[in-house]
C-alpha positions in Angstrom: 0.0 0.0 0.0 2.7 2.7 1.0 5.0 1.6 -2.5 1.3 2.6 -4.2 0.9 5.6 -2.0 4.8 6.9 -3.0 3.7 5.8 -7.1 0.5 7.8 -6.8 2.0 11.0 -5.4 5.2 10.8 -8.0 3.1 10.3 -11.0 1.0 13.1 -9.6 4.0 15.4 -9.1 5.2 14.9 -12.4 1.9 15.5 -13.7 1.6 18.7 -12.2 5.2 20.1 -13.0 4.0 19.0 -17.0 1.1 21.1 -16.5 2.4 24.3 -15.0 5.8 24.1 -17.1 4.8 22.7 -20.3 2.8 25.7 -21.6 5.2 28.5 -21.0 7.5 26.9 -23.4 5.1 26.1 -25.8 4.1 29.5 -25.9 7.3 31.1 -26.0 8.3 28.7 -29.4 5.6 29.9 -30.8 6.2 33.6 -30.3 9.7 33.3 -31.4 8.4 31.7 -34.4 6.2 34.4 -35.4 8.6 37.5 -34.2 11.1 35.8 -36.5 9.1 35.4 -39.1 6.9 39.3 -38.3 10.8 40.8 -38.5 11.8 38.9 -41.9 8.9 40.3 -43.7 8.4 44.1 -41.8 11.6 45.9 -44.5 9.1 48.7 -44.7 7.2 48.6 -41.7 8.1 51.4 -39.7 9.3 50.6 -35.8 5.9 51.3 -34.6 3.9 49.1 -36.6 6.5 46.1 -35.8 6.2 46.8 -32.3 2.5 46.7 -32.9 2.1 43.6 -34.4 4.5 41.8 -31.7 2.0 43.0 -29.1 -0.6 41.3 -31.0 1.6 38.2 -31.0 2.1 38.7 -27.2 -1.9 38.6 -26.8 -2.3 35.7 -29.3 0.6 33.8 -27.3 -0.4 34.5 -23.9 3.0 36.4 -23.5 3.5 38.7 -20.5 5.2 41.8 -22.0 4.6 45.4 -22.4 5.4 47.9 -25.0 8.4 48.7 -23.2 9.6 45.6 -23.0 10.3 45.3 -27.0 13.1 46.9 -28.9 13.1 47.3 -32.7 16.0 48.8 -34.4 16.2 49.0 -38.4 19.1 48.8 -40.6 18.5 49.4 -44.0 16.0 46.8 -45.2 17.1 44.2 -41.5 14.9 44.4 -38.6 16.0 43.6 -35.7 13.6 42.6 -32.8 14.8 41.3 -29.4 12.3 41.0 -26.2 13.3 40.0 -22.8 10.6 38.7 -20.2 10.2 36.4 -17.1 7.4 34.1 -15.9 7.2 31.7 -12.4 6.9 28.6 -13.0 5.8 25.5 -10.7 7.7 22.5 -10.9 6.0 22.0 -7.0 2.3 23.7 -6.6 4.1 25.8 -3.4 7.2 27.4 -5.0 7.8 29.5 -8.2 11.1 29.2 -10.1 11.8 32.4 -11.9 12.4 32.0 -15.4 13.7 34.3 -18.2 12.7 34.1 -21.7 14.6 36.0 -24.7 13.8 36.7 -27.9 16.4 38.4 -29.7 15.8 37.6 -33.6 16.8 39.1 -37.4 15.6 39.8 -39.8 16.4 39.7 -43.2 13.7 39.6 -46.3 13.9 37.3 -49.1 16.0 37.5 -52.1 13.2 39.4 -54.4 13.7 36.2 -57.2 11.9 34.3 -54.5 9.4 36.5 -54.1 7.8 35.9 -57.8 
């Protein structure tokens, strides 16, 4: 009964840790993948309207970041985009583990040939 017990309560634990830890991460690929791809294709956006459309990726992604938290700089025809956030996570239901995600991503649009 108590090896059953200790089972129950493991399995449970990891359960819980896949739960609360799992999703962050999932959501954070998923941003990156659309900042990236947001930034390769913004060579005449201005700064404002990338910074504008990577809130609404935030929103979409269940991202916690602010306006503030999101730098654009524009070379030429690059964009550069790099974001810096944290979120607690729960590996045990009790105790947050701070955790920072980055997003620093380039780009660069498509040769125009590939464009056609």
């Amino acid at each position: 009964m108590l090896r059953l017990t200790v089972k129950l309560l493991a399995v449970g634990a990891v359960l819980n840790a896949a739960l609360n830890v799992v999703p962050p991460f999932f959501h954070y690929a998923k941003f990156q993948d659309a900042v990236r791809e947001t930034a390769r294709f913004s060579a005449r956006a201005t700064e404002k309207d990338v910074v504008d459309k990577v809130m609404r990726l935030a929103d979409e992604n269940e991202i916690p970041i602010d306006r503030e938290d999101v730098r654009v700089t524009k070379i030429k025809e690059r964009t550069h985009v790099a974001i810096a956030y944290s979120e607690d996570l729960y590996y045990v239901p009790t105790q947050a583990y701070r955790w920072d995600f980055v997003v620093d991503v380039e780009g660069v649009p498509p040769p125009r040939e590939l464009l056609r």
